[in-house]
C-alpha positions in Angstrom: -13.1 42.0 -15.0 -15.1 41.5 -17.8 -17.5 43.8 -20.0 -21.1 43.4 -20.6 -21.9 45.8 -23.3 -24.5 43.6 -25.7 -27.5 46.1 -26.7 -30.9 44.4 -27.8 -30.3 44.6 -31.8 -26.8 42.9 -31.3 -28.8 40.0 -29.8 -31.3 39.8 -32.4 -28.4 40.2 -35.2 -27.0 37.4 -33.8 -30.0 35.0 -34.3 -30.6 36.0 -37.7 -26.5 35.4 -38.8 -27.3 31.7 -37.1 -30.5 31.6 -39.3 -29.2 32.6 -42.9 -25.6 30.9 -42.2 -26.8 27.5 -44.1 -28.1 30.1 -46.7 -24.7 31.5 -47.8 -21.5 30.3 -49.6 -18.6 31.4 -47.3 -18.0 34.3 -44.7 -16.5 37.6 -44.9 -14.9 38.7 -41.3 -13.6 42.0 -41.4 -11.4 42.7 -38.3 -9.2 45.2 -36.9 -5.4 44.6 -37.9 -4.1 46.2 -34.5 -6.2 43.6 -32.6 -7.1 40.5 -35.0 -7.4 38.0 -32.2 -9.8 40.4 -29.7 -11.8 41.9 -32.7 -12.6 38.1 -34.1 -16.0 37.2 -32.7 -16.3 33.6 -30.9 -19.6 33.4 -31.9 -19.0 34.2 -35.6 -16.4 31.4 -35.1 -18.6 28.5 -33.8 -21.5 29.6 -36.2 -19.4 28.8 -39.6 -18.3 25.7 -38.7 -16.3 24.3 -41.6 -17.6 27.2 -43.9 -14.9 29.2 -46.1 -14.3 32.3 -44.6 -12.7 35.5 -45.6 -10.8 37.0 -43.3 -9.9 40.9 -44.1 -7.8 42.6 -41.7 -8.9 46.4 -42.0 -6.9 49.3 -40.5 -3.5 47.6 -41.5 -1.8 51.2 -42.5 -2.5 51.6 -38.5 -1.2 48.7 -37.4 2.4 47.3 -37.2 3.5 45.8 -41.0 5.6 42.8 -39.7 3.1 41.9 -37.0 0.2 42.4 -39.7 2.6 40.2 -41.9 2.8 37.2 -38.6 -1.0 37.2 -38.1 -1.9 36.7 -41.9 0.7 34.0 -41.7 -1.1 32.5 -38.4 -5.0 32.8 -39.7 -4.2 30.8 -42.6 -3.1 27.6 -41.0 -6.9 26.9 -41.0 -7.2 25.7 -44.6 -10.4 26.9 -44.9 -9.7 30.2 -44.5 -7.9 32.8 -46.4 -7.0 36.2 -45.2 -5.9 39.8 -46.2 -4.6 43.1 -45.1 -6.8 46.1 -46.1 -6.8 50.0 -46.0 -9.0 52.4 -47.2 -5.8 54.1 -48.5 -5.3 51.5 -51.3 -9.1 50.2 -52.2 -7.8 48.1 -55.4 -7.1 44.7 -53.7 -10.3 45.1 -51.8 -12.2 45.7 -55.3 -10.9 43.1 -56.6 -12.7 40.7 -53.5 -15.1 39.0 -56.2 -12.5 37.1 -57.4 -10.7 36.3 -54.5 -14.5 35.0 -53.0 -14.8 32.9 -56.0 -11.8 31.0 -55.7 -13.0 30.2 -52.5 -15.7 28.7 -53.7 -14.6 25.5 -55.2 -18.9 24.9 -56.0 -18.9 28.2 -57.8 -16.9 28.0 -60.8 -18.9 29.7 -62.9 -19.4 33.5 -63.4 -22.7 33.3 -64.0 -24.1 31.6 -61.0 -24.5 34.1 -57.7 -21.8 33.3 -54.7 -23.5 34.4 -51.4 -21.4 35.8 -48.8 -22.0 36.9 -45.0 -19.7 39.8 -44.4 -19.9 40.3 -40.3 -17.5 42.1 -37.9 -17.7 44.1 -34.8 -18.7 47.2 -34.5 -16.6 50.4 -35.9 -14.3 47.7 -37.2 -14.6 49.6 -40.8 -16.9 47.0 -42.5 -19.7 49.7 -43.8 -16.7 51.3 -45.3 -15.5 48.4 -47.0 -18.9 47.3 -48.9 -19.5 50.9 -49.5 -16.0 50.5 -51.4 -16.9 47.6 -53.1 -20.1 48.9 -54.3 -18.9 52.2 -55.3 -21.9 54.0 -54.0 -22.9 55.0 -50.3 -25.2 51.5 -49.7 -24.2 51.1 -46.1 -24.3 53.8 -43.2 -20.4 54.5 -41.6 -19.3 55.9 -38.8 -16.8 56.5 -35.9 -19.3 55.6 -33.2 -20.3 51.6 -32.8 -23.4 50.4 -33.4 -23.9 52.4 -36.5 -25.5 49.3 -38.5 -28.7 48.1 -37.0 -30.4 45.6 -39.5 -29.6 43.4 -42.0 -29.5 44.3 -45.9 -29.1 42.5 -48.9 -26.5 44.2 -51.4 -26.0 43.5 -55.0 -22.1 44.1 -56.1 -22.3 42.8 -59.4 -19.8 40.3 -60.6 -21.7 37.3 -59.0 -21.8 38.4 -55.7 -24.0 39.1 -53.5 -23.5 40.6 -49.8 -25.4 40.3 -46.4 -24.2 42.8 -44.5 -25.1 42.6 -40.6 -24.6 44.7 -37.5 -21.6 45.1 -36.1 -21.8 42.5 -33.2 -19.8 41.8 -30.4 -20.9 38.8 -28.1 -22.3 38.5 -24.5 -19.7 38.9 -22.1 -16.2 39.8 -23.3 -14.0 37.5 -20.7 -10.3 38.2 -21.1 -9.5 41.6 -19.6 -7.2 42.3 -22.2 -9.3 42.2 -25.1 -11.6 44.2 -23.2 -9.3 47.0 -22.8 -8.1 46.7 -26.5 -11.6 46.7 -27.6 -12.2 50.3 -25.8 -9.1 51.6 -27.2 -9.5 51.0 -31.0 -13.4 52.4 -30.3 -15.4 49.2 -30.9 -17.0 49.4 -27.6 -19.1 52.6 -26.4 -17.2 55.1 -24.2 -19.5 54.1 -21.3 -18.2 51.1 -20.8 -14.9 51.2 -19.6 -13.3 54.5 -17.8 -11.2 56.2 -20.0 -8.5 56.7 -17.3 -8.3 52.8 -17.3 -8.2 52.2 -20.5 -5.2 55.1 -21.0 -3.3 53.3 -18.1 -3.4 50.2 -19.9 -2.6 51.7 -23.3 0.7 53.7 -21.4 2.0 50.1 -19.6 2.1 48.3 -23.3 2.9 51.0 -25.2 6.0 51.3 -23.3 6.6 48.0 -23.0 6.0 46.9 -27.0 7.0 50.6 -28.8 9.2 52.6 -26.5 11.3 53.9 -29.3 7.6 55.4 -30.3 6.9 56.9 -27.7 10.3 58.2 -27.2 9.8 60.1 -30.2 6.5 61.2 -30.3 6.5 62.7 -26.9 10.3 63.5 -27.7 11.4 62.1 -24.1 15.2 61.3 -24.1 13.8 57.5 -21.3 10.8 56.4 -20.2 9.4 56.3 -17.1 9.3 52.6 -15.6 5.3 52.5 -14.8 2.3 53.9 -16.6 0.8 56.1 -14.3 4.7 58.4 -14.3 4.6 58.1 -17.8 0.8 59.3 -18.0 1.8 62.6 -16.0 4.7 63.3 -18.0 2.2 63.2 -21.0 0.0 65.6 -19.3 2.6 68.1 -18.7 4.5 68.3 -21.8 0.7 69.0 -23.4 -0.9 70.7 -21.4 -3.2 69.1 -19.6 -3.3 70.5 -16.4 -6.2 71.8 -13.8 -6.1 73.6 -10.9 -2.9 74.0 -9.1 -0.7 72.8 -12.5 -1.4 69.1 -11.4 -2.1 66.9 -14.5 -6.1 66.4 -15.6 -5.6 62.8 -16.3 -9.1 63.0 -17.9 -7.8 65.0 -20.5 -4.3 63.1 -20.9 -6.5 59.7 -21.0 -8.5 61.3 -23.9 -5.4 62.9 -25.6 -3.6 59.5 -25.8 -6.4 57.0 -26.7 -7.5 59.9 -29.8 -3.8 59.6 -30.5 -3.7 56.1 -30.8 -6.8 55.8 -33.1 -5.7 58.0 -35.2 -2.5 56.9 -35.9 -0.4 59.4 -34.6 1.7 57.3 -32.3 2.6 55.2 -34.9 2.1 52.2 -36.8 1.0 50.0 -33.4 -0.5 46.5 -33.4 -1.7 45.7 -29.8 -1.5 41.9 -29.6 0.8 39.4 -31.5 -0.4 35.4 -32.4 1.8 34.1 -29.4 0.0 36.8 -27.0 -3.3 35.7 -28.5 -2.6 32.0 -27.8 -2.0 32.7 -24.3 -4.6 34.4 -23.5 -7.0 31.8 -25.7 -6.0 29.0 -23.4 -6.5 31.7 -20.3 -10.3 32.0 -21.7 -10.3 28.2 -22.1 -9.6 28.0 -18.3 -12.1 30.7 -17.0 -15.0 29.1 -18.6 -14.1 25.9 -17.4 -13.5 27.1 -13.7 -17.0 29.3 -13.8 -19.2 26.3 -15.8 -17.7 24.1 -12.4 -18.6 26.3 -10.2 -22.0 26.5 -11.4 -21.9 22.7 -11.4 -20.9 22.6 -7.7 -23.7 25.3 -7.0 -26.5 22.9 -9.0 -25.4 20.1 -6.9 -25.1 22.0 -3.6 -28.9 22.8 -3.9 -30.3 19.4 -5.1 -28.9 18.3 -1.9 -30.5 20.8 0.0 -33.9 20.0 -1.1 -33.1 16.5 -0.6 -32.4 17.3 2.5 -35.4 19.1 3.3 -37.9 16.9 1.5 -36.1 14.0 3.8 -37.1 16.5 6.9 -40.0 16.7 6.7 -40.8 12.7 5.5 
């Protein structure tokens, strides 16, 4: 399974990033702390090339401290980049970004001259937020839905720096089920595409698995069941969720528990660690080689028969 979901202004933002990238000093990512590794865009990633980038891990009162606290750890074995948890709940550290950019920099020492920097991220992965923050005035259109930010737009912060922000991009095809299904929980992709009953089912199996004591207490169940689809119907009973007949609308219990989740009412959950991530990196690594051999094999298949025919009819 993988999900296509890549509207026309996503492809055009992504041409004009690859266009001003040799125009800027470093990069400001902004991804989602529960999911750093699914919410990071590959494209972004083979754009920058050796360019500084800023990696700020927004959400992080949702997400799971000591897992937080293992991917800031991992992101920063790259040298050149530098990251940080942020939360709309405490906006001094991500005020204070100017600085932080600077030292970056190592070409800008000087507080006069203007430092550049392309802040990207997927979409509702709370970057409009964040540069509204920074700026201290509305400048940039948020939202719950994705997709909110449609064009580019240069913003002046003051203190030497200047922003690009861009639309909220994913990339073409999203190939590690996983991610997909994360991506459709947090709310980066549109509710058309994935089923919400999926994406529940998916959310109850690793919830389970990774929190159990969470869900133990916000559902107030003394064990779990062993499988999701159990533990879904147990959900829909003890809140209601029932149609005709008292049997469990697992529409409704799919919504409940994925507007639960992004809220932040099941707890402080992170939905992928860096050893999960690396996994399912080298998993990617494999798809694409299997699938660019296949259409290799396919290429070859018909040169030969048109050689073949062309030596037919000589």
């Amino acid at each position: 399974m993988s999900i296509n979901w890549f509207p026309g202004h996503m492809n055009k933002a992504t041409r004009e990033i690859h266009d001003i990238l040799p125009k800027v000093d470093l990069i400001i990512e902004v991804v989602d702390a529960r999911l750093p590794y699914s919410s990071a865009n590959p494209v972004i990633e083979n754009f920058r090339a050796d360019k500084p980038c800023l990696k700020l891990l927004s959400k992080s009162d949702l997400a799971d401290p000591a897992v937080t606290q293992q991917w800031l750890d991992h992101l920063q074995q790259d040298p050149s980049v530098r990251a940080m948890a942020i939360t709309t709940q405490n906006p001094e550290p991500t005020r204070k970004l100017a600085d932080t950019c600077r030292q970056m920099v190592n070409k800008k020492i000087d507080r006069a001259t203007t430092i550049t920097a392309l802040i990207t991220g997927i979409p509702n992965v709370g970057k409009s937020t964040l540069i509204n923050t920074l700026a201290g005035r509305q400048v940039a259109k948020a939202g719950n839905e994705p997709a909110v930010t449609q064009r580019q737009q240069r913003i002046e912060l003051g203190e030497g720096l200047v922003l690009i922000d861009t639309p909220g991009i994913l990339w073409p095809k999203i190939e590690n089920p996983a991610s997909g299904y994360r991506l459709a929980l947090s709310g980066a992709i549109k509710a058309t595409a994935m089923q919400d009953d999926d994406v529940a089912l998916y959310a109850a199996e690793f919830l389970m698995e990774a929190y159990p004591e969470l869900m133990k207490e916000r559902f107030k169940l003394d064990a779990l069941p062993a499988e999701g689809v159990p533990f879904l119907e147990t959900i829909g009973q003890l809140r209601g969720c029932l149609g005709r007949g008292g049997h469990v609308d697992f529409d409704r219990t799919a919504t409940l528990l994925i507007n639960e989740y992004r809220s932040g009412k099941l707890g402080q959950i992170t939905l992928e660690t860096p050893a999960m991530a690396e996994k399912e990196h080298v998993r990617v690594a494999e798809i694409r080689a299997s699938k660019a051999q296949e259409k290799e094999e396919r290429k070859k298949a018909r040169k030969a028969a048109y050689k073949a025919k062309a030596n037919k009819k000589a």
